[in-house]
The first five atom37 places (N, CA, C, CB, O) and aatype in JSON, in Angstrom:
{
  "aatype": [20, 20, 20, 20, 20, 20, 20, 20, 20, 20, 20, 20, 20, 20, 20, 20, 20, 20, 20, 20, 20, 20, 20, 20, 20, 20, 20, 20, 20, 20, 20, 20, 20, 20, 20, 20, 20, 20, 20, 20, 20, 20, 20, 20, 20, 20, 20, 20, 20, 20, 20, 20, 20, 20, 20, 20, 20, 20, 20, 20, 20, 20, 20, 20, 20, 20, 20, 20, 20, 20, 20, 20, 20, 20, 20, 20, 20, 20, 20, 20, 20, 20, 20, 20, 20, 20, 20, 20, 20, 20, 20, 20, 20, 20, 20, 20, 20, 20, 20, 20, 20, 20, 20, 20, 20, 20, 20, 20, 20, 20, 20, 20, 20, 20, 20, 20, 20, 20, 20, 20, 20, 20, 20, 20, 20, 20, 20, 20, 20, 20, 20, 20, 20, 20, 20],
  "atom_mask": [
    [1, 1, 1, 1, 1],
    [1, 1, 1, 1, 1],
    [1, 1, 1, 1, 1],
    [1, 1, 1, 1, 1],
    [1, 1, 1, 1, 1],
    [1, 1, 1, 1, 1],
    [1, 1, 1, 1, 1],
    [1, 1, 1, 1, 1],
    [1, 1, 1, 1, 1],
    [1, 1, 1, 1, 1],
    [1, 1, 1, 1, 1],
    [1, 1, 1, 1, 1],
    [1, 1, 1, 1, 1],
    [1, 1, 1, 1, 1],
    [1, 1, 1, 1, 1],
    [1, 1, 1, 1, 1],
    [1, 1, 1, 1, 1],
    [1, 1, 1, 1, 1],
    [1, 1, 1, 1, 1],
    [1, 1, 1, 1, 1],
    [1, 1, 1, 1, 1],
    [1, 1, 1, 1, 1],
    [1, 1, 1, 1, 1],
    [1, 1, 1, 1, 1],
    [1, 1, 1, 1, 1],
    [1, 1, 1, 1, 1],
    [1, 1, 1, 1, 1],
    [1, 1, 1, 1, 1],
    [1, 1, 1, 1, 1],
    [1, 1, 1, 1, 1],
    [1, 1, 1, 1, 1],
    [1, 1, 1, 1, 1],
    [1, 1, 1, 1, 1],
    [1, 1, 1, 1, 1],
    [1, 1, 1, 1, 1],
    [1, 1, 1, 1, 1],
    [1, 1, 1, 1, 1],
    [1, 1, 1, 1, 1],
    [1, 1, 1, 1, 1],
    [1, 1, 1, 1, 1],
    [1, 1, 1, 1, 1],
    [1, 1, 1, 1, 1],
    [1, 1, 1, 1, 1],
    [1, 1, 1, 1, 1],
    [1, 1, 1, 1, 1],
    [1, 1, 1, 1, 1],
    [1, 1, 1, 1, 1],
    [1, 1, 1, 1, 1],
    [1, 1, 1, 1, 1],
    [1, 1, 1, 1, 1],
    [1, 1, 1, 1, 1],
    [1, 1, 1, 1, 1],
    [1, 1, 1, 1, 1],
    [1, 1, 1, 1, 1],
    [1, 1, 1, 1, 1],
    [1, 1, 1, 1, 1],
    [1, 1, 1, 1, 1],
    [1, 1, 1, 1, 1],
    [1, 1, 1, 1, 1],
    [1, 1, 1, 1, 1],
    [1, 1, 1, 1, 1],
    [1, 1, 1, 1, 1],
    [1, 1, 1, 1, 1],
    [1, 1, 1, 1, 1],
    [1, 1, 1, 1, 1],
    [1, 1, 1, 1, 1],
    [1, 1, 1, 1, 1],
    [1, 1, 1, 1, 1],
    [1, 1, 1, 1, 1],
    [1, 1, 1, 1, 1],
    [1, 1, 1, 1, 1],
    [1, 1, 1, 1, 1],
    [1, 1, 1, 1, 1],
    [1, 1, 1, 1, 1],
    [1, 1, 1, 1, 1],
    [1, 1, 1, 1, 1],
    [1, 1, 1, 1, 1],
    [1, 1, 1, 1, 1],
    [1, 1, 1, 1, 1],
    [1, 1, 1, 1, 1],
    [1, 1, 1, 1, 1],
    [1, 1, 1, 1, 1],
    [1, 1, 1, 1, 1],
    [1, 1, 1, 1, 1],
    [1, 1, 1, 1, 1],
    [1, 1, 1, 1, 1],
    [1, 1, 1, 1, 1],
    [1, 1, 1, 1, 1],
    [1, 1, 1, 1, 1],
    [1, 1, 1, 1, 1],
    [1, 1, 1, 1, 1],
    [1, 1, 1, 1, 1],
    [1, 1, 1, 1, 1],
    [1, 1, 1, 1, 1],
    [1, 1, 1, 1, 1],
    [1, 1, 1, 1, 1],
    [1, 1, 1, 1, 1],
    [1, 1, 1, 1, 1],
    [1, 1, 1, 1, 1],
    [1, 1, 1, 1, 1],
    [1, 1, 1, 1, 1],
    [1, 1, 1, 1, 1],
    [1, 1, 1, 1, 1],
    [1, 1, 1, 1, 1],
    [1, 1, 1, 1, 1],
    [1, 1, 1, 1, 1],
    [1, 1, 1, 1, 1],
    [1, 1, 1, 1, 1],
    [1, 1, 1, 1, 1],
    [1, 1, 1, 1, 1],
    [1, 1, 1, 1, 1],
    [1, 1, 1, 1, 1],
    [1, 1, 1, 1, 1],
    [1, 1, 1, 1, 1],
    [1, 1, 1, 1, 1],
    [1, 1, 1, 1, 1],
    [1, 1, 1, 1, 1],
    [1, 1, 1, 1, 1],
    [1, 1, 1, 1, 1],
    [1, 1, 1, 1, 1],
    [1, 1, 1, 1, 1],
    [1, 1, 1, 1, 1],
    [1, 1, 1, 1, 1],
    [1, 1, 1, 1, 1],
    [1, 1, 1, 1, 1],
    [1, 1, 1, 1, 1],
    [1, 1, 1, 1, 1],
    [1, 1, 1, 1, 1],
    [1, 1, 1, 1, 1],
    [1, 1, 1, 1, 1],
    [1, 1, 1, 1, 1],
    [1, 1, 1, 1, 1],
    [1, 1, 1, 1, 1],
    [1, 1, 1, 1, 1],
    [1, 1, 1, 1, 1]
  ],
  "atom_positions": [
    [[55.71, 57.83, -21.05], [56.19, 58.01, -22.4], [56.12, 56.66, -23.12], [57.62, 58.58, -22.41], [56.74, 55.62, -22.91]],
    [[55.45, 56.89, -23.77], [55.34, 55.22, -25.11], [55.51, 55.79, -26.61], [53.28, 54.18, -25.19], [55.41, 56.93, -27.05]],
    [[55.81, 54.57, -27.22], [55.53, 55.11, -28.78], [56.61, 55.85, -29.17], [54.23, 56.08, -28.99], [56.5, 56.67, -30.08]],
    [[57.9, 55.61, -28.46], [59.11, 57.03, -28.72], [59.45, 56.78, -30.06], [60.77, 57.09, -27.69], [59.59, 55.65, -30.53]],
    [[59.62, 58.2, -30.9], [59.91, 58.55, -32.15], [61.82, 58.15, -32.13], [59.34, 60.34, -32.42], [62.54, 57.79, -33.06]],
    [[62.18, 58.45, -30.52], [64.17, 58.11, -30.5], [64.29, 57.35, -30.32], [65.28, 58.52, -29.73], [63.93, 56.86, -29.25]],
    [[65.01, 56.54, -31.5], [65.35, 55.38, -31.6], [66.81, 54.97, -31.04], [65.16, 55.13, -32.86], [66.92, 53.77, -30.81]],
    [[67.64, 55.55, -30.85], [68.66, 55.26, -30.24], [69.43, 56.51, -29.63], [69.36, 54.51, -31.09], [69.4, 57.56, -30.27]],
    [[70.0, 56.47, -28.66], [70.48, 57.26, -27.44], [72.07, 57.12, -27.13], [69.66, 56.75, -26.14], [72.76, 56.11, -27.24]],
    [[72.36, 58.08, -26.81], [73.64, 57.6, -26.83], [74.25, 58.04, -25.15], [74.51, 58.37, -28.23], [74.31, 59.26, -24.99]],
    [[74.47, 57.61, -24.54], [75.38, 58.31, -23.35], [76.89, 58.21, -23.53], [75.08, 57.62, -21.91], [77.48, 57.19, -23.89]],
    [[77.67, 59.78, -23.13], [79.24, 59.87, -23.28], [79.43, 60.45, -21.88], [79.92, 60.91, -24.64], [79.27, 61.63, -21.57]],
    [[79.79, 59.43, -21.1], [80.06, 59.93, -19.88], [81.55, 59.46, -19.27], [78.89, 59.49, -19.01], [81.78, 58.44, -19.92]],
    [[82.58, 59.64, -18.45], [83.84, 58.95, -18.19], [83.55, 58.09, -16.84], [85.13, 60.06, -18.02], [84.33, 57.23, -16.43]],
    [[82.0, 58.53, -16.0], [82.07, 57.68, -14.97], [80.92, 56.6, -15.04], [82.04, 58.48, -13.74], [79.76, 56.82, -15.39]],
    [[81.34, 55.65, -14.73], [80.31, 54.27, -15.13], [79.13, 54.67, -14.39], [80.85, 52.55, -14.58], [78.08, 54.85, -15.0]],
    [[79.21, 54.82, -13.25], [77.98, 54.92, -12.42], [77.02, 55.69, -13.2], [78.21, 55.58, -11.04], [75.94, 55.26, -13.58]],
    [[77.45, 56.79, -13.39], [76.48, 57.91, -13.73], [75.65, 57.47, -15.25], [77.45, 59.47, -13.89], [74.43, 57.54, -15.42]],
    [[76.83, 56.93, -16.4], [75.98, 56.19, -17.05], [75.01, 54.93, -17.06], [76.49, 56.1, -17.63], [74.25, 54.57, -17.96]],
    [[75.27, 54.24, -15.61], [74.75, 52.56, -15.24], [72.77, 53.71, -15.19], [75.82, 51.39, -12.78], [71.69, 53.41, -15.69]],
    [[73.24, 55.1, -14.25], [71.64, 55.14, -13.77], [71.31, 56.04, -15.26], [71.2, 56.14, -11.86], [70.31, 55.65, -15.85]],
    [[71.67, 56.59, -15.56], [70.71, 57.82, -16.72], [70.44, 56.63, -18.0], [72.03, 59.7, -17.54], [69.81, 57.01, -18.98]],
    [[70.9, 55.33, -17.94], [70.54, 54.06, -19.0], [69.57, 53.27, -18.03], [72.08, 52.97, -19.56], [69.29, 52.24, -18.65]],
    [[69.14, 53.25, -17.23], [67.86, 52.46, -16.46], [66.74, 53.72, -16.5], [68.28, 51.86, -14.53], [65.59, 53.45, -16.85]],
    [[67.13, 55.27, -16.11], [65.84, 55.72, -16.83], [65.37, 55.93, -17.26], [65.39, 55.99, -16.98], [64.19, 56.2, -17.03]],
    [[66.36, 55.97, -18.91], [66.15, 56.14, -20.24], [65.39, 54.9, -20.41], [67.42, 56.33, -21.13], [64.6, 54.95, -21.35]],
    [[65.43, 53.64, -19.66], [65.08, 52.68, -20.23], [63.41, 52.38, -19.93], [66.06, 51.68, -19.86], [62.5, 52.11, -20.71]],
    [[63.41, 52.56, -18.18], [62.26, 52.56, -17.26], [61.35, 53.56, -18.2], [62.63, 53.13, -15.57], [60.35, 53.04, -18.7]],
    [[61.61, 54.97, -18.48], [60.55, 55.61, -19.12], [60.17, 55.16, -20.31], [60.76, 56.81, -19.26], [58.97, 55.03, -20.53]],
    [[61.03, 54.88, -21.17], [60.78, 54.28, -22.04], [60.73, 55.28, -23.46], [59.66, 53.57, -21.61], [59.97, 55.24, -24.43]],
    [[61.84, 56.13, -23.14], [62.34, 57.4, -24.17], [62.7, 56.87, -25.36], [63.63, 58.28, -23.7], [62.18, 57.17, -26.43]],
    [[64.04, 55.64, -25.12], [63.64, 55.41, -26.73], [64.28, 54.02, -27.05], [64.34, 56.7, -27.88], [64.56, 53.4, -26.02]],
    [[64.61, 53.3, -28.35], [64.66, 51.8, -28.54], [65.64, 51.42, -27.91], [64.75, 51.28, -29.84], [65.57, 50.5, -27.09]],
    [[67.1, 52.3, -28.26], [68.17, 51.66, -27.91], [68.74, 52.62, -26.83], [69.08, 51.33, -29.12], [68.08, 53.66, -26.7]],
    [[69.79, 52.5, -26.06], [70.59, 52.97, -25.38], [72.18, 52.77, -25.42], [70.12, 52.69, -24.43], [72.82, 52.0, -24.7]],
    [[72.61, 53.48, -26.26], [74.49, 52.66, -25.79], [75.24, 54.0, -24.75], [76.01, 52.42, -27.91], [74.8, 55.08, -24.37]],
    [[76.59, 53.28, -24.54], [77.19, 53.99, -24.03], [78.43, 54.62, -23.99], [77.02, 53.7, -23.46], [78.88, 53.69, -23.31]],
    [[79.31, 55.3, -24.1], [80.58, 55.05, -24.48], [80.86, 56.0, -23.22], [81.12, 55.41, -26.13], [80.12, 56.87, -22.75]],
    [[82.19, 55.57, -22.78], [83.02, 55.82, -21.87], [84.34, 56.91, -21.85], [83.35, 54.69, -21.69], [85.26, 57.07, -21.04]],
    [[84.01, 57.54, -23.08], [85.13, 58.65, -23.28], [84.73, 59.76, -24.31], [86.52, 57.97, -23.82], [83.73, 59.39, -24.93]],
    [[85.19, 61.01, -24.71], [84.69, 61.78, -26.03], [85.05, 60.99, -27.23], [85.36, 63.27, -26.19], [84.44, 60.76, -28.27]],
    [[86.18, 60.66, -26.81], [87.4, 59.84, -27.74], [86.26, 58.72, -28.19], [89.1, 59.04, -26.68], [85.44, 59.11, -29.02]],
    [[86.15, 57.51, -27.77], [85.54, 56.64, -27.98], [83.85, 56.83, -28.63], [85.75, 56.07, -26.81], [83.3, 55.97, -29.33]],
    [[83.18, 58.23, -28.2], [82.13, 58.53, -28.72], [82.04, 58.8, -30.69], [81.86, 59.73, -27.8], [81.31, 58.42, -31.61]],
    [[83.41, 59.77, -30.51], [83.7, 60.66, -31.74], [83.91, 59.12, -32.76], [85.39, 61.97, -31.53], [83.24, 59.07, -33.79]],
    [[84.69, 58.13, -32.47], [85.07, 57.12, -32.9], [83.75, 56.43, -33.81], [85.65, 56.39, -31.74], [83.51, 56.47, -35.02]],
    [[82.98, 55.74, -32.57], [81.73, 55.33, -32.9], [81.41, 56.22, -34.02], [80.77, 55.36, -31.75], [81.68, 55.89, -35.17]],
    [[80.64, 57.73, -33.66], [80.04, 58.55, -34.74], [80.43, 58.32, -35.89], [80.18, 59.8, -34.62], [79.56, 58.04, -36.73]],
    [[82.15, 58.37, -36.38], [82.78, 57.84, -37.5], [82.5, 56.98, -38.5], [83.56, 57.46, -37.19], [82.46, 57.14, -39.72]],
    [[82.24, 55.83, -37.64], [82.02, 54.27, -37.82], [80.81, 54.38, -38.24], [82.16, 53.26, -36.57], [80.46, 53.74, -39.23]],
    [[79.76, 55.37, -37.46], [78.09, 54.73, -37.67], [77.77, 55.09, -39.16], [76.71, 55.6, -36.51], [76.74, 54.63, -39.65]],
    [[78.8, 56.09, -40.09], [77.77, 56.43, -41.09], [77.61, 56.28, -42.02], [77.55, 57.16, -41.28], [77.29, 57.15, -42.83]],
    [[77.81, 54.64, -42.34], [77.21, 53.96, -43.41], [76.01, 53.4, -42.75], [78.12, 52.91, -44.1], [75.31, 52.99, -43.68]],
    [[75.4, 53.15, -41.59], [74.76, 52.89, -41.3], [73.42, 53.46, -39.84], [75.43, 52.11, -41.5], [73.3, 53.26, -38.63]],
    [[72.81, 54.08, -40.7], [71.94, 55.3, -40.44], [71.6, 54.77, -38.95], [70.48, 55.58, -41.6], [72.34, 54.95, -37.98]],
    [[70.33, 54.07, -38.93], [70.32, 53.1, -37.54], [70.73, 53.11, -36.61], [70.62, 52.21, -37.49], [70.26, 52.98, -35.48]],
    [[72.27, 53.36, -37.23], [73.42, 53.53, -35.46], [73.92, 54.75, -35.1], [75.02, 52.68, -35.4], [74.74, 55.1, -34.25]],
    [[73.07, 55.55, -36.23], [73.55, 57.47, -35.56], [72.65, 57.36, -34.77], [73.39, 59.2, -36.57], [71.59, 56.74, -34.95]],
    [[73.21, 58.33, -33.22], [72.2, 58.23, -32.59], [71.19, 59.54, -32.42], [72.65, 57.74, -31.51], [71.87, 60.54, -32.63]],
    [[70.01, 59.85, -32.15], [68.63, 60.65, -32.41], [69.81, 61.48, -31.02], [66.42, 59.72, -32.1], [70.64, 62.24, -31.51]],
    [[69.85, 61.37, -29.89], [70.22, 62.07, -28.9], [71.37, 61.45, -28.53], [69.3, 62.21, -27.94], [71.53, 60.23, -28.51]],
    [[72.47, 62.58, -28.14], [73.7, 62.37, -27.59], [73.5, 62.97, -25.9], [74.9, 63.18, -28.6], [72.6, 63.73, -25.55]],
    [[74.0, 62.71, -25.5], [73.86, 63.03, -23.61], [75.47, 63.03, -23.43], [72.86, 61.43, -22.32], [76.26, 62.09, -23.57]],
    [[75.71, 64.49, -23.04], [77.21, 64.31, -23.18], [77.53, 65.24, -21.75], [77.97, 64.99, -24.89], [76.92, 66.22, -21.32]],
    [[78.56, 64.61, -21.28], [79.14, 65.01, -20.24], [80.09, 66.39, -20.76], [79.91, 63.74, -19.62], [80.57, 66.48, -21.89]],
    [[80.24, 67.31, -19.8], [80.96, 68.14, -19.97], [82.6, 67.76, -19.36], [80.23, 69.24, -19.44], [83.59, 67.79, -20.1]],
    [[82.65, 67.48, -18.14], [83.91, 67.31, -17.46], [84.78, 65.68, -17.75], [83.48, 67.54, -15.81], [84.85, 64.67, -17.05]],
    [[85.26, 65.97, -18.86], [85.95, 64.39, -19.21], [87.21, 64.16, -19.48], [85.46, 63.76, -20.32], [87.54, 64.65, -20.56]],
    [[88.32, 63.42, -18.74], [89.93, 63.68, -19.26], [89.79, 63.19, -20.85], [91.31, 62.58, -18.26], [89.1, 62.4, -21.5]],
    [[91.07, 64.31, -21.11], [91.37, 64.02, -22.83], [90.46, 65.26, -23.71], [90.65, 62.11, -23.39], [90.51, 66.45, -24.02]],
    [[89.67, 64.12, -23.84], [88.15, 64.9, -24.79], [87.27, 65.24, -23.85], [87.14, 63.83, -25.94], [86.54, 64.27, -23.61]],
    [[87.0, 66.16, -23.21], [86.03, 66.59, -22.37], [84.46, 67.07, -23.6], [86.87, 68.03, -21.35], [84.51, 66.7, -24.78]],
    [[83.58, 67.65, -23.21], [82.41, 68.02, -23.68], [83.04, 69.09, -25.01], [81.4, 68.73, -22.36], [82.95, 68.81, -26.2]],
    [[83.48, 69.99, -24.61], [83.9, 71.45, -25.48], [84.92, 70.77, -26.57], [84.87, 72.9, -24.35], [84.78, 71.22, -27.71]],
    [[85.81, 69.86, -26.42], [86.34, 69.02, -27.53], [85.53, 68.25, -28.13], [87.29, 68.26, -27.2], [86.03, 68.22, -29.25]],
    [[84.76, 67.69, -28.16], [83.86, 67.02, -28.26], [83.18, 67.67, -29.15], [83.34, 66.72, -27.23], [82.86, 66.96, -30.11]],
    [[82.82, 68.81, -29.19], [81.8, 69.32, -29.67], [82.19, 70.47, -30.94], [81.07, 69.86, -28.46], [81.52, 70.99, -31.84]],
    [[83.43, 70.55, -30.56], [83.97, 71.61, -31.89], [84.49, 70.03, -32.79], [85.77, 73.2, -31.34], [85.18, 70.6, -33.64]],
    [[84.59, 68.87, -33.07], [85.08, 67.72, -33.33], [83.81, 67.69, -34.1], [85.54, 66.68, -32.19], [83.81, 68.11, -35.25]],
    [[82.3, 67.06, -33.35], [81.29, 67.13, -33.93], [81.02, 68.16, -34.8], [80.55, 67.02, -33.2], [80.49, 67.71, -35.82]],
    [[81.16, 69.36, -34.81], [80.76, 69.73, -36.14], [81.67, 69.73, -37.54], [80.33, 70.99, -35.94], [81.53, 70.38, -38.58]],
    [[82.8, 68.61, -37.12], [83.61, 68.53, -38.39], [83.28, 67.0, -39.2], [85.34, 68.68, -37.92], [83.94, 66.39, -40.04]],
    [[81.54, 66.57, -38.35], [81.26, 65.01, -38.76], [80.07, 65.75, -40.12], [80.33, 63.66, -37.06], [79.57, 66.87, -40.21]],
    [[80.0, 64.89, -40.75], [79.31, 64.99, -41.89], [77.89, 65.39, -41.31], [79.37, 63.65, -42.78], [77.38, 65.46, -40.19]],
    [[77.5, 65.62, -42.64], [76.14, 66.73, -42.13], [75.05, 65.18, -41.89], [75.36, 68.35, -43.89], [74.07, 65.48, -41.21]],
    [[75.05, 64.24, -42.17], [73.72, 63.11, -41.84], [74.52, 63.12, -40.22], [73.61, 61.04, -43.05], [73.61, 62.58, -39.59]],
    [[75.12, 63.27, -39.64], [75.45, 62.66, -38.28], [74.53, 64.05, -37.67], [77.46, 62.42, -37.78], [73.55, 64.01, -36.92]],
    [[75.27, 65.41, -38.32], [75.0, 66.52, -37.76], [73.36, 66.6, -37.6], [75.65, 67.61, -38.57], [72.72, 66.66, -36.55]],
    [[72.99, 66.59, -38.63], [71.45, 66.59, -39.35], [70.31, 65.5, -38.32], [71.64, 65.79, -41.29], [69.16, 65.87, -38.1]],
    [[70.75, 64.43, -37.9], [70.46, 63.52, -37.21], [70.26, 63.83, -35.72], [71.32, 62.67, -37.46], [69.28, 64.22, -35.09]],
    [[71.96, 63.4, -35.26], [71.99, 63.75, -33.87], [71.81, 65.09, -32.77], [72.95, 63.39, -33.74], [72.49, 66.11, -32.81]],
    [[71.17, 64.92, -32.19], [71.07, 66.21, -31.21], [71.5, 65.87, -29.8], [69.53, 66.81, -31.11], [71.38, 64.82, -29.18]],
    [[72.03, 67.03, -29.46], [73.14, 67.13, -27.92], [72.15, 67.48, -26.96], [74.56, 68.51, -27.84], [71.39, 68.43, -27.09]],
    [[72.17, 66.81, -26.15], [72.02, 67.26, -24.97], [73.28, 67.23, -23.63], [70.88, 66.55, -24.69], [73.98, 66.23, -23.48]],
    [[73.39, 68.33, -22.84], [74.43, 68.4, -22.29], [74.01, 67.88, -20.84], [75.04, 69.73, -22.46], [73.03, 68.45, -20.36]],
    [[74.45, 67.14, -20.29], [74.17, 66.2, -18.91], [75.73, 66.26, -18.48], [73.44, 64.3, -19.21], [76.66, 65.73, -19.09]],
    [[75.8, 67.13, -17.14], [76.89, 67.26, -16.65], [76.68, 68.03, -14.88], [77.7, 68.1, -17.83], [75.99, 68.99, -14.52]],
    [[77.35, 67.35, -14.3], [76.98, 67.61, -12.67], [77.87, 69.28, -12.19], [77.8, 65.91, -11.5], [78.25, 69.81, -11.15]],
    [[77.87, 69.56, -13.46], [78.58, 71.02, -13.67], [77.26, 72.04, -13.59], [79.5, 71.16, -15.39], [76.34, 71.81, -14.37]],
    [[77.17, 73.07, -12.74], [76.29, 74.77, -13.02], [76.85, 75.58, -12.81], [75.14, 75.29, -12.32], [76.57, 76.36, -11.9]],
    [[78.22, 75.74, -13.84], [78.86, 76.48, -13.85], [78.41, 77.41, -14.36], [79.68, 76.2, -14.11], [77.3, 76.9, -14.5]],
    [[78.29, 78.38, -14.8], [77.73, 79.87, -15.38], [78.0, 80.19, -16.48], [78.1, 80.99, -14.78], [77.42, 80.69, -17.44]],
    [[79.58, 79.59, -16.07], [80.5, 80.3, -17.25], [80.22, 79.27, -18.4], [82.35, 80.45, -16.86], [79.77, 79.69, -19.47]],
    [[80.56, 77.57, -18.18], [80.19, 76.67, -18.82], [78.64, 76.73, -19.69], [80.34, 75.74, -17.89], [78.41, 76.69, -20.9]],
    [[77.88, 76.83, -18.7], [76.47, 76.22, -19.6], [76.72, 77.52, -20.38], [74.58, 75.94, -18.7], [76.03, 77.34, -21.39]],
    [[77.38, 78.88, -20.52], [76.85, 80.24, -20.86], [77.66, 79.61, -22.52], [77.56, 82.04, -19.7], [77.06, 79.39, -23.57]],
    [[79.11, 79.44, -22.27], [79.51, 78.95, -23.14], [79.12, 77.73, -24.14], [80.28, 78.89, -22.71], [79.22, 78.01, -25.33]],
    [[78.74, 76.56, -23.86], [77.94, 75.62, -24.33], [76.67, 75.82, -25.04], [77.74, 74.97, -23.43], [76.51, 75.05, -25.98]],
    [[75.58, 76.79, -24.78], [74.15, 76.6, -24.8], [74.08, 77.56, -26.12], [73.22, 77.06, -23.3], [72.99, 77.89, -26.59]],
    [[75.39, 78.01, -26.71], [75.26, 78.84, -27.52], [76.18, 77.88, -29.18], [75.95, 80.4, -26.72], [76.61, 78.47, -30.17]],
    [[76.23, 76.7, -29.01], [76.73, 75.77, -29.99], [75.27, 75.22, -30.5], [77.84, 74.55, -29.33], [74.4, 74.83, -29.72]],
    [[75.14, 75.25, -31.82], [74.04, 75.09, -32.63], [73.37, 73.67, -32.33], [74.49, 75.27, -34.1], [72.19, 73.33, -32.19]],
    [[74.61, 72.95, -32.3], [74.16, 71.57, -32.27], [73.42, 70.85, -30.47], [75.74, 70.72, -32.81], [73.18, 69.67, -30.23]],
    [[73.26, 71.81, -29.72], [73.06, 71.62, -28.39], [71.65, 72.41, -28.49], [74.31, 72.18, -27.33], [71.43, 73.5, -29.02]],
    [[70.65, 71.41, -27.72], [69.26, 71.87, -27.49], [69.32, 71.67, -26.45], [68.15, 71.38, -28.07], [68.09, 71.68, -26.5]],
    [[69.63, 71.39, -24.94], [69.38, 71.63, -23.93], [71.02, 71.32, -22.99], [68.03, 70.84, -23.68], [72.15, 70.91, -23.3]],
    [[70.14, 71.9, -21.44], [71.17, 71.46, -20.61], [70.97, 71.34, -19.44], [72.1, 72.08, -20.65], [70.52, 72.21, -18.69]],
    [[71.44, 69.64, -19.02], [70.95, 69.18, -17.84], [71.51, 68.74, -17.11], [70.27, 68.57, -17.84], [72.42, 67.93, -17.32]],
    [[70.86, 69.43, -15.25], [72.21, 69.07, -14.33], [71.72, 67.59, -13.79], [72.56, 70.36, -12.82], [70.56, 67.26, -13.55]],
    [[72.95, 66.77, -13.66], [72.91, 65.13, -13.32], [72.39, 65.54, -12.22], [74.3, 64.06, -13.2], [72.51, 66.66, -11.71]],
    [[71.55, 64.29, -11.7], [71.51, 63.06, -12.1], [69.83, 63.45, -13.41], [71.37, 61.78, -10.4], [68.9, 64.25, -13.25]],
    [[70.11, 62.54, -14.51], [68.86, 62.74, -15.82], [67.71, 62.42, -14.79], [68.9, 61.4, -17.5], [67.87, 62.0, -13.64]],
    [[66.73, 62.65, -15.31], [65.39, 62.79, -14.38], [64.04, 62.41, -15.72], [65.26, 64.86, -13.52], [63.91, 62.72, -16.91]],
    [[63.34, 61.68, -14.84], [62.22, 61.28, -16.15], [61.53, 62.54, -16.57], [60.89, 60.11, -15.69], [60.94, 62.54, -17.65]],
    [[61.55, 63.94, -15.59], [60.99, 64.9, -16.15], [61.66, 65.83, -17.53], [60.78, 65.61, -15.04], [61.21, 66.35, -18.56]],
    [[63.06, 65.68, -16.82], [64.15, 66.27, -17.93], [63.88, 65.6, -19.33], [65.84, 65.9, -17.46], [63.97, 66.29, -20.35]],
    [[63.53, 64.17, -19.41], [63.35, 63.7, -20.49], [61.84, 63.67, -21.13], [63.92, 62.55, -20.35], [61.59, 63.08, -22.18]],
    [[60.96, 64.3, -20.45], [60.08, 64.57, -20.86], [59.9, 66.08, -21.72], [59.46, 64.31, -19.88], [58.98, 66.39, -22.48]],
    [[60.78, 66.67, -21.43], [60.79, 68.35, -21.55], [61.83, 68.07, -23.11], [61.78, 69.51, -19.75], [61.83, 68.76, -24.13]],
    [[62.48, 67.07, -22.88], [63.76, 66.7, -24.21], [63.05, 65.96, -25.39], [65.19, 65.46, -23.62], [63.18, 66.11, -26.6]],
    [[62.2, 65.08, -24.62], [60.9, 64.5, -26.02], [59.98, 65.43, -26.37], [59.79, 63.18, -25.6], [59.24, 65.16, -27.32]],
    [[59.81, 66.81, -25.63], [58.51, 67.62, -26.23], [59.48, 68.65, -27.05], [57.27, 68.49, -24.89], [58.93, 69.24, -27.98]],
    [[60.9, 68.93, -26.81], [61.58, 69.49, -28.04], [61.87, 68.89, -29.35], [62.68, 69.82, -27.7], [62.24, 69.49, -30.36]],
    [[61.6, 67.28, -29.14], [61.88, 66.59, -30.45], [60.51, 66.38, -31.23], [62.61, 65.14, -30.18], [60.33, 66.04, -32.4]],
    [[59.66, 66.67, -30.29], [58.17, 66.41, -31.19], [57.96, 67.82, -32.42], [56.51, 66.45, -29.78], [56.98, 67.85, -33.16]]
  ]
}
């Protein structure tokens, strides 16, 4: 993958590890400019807030964990659609969660703002299949 159209990425995960590796293969493939990370829903929703005077720092893809104390994924995501429509309009979800639950992805995959859903650990193929939905 070269030439990526996503310019910035976002990972919302509560465990470091899991974000230390899905940010080395976001990086190794070379999906897209930036990578940040935030460590809670709470802290994600925050950021989003903050970014939108400044377009640049919405990010093209969100990678969001489902299982998170506080703000888990499903808070998270009824929250996001109360962000202004350039965040909405912008960002797209992808759900990255070591969850195959049935009931979960059945529930999730049916929120507008979610184009896929992927079981951890991210995989350079998964992100290949996630750049041919953004093309």
């Amino acid at each position: 993958m070269v030439d990526s159209k996503i310019g910035l990425v976002m990972l919302v995960d509560d465990n470091e590890t899991d974000n230390f590796i899905s940010e080395k293969i976001i990086e190794m493939s070379g999906f897209a400019d930036r990578v940040i990370s935030m460590d809670s829903g709470t802290s994600a929703l925050e950021y989003l807030q903050n970014s939108i005077s400044e377009e640049e720092n919405i990010p093209d893809i969100i990678f969001l964990d489902i299982n998170m104390p506080f703000v888990d994924g499903f808070v998270f995501l009824f929250e996001f659609e109360k962000m202004s429509s350039e965040i909405k309009s912008k960002s797209k979800i992808v759900i990255l969660s070591s969850s195959d639950n049935k009931r979960d992805i059945d529930r999730i995959v049916d929120n507008p703002y979610v184009i896929n859903y992927v079981v951890k650990p991210l995989s350079p193929d998964a992100l290949k299949k996630i750049e041919t939905m953004q093309s």
